[in-house]
TIDORO-654276 format. One line per 4 residues: number of its first residue (from 1); their letters; for each residue y, z, x of C-alpha. Coordinates in Angstrom, 1 decimal. Example, Ala and Ser with C-alpha at 12.3 -4.5 7.8 and 13.67 -1.06 7.14 Angstrom:
BEGIN
1) AS) -4.5,7.8,12.3; -1.1,7.1,13.7
END
This chain:
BEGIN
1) XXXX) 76.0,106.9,59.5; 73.1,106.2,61.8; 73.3,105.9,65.9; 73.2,102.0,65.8
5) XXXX) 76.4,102.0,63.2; 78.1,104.4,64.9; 77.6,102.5,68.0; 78.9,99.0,66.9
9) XXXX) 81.9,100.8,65.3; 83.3,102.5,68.9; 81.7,100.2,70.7; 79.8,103.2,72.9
13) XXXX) 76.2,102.4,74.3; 73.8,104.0,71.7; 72.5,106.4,74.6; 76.1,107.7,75.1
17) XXXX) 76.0,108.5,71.6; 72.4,110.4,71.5; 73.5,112.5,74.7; 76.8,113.5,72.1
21) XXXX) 75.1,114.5,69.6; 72.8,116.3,71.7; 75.7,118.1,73.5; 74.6,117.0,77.0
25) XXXX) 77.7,116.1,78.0; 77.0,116.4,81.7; 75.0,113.4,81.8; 77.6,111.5,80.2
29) XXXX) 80.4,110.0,82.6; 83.3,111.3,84.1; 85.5,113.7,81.8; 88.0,111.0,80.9
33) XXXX) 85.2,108.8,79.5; 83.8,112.0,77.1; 86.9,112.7,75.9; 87.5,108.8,75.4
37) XXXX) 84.4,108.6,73.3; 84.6,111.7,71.6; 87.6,110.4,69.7; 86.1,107.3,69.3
41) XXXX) 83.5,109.2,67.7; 85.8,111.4,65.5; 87.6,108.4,64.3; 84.4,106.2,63.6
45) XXXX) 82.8,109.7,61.3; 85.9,110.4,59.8; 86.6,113.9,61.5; 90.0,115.7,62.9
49) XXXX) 90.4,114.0,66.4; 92.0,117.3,67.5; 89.6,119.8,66.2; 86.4,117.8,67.9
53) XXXX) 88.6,117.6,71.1; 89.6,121.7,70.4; 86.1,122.3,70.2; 85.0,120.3,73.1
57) XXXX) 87.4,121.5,75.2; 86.3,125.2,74.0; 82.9,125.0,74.7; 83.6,123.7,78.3
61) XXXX) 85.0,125.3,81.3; 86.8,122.5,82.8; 88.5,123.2,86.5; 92.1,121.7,86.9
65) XXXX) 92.8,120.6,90.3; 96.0,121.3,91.4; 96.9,119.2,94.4; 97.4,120.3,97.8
69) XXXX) 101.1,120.5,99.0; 101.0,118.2,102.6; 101.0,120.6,105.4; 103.5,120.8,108.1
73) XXXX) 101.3,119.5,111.1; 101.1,116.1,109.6; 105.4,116.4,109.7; 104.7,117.8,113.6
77) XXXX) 103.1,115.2,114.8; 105.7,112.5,113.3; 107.6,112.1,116.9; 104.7,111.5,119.0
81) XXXX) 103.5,109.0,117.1; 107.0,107.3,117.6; 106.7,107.7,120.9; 103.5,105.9,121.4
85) XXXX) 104.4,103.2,119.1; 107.6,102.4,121.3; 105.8,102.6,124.4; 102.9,99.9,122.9
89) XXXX) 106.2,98.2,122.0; 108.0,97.9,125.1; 104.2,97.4,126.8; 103.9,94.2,124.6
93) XXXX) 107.5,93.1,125.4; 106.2,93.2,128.7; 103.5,91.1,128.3; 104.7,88.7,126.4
97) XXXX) 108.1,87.8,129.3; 105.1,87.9,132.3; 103.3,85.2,129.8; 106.2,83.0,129.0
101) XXXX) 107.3,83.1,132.5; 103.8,81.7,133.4; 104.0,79.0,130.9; 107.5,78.0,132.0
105) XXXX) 107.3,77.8,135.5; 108.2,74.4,137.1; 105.5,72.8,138.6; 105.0,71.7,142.1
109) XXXX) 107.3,74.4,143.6; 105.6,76.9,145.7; 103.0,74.5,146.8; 102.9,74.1,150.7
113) XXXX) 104.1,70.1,151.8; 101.0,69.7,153.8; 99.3,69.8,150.3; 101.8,68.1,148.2
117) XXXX) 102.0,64.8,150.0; 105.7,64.6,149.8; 107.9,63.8,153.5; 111.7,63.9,153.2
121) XXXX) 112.1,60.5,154.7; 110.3,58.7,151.5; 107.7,57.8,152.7; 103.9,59.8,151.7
125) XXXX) 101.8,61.3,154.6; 98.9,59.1,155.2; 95.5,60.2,153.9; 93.5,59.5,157.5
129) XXXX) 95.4,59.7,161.2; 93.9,58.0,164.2; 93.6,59.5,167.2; 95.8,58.7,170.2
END
């Protein structure tokens, strides 16, 4: 089969396919994509899926990352961050009563009479006063 056949029959771009061939696998994508396209490649030529992946994986040293177990200091500092997230809590809480209160307060109250223009007996201060 030529390049461009194998191509249209895995559907891999016809450079992937060269760099295959050529076994210059590094400049190929990550590893999940070679092996992806290697049995592509196996299946389209007619060849033993696991003996071109055997081989692949024989001729390459490929590093297993094992993860990291999750160290105690991120289980230390747990509480603290409780505590700051309560006090941001009850800071807000705070806030948000001294607001409300603001809002809600009736008006008129706590202004002095001389300014509010309001006498007991009924009747409004006048705005001008002669002299006598």
């Amino acid at each position: 089969m030529s390049v461009e056949e194998v191509s249209r029959a895995t559907r891999i771009p016809i450079v992937s396919i060269e760099r295959i061939e050529g076994d210059h696998f590094d400049d190929l994508p990550g590893e999940v994509f070679v092996r992806g396209f290697l049995k592509a490649y196996a299946r389209a030529v007619h060849a033993s899926v696991d003996e071109v992946l055997a081989r692949y994986t024989a001729c390459r040293r490929v590093a297993w990352v094992t993860p990291l177990p999750i160290s105690s200091s991120a289980e230390e500092r747990s509480p603290g961050r409780r505590v700051g997230v309560a006090i941001a809590f009850v800071l807000l809480l705070i806030l948000f009563t001294v607001a409300i209160s603001i809002v809600l307060r009736p008006r008129g109250q706590g202004v002095p009479r001389e300014l509010s223009g309001y006498e007991p007996g009924g009747a409004s201060a006048p705005a001008t006063t002669e002299p006598v």
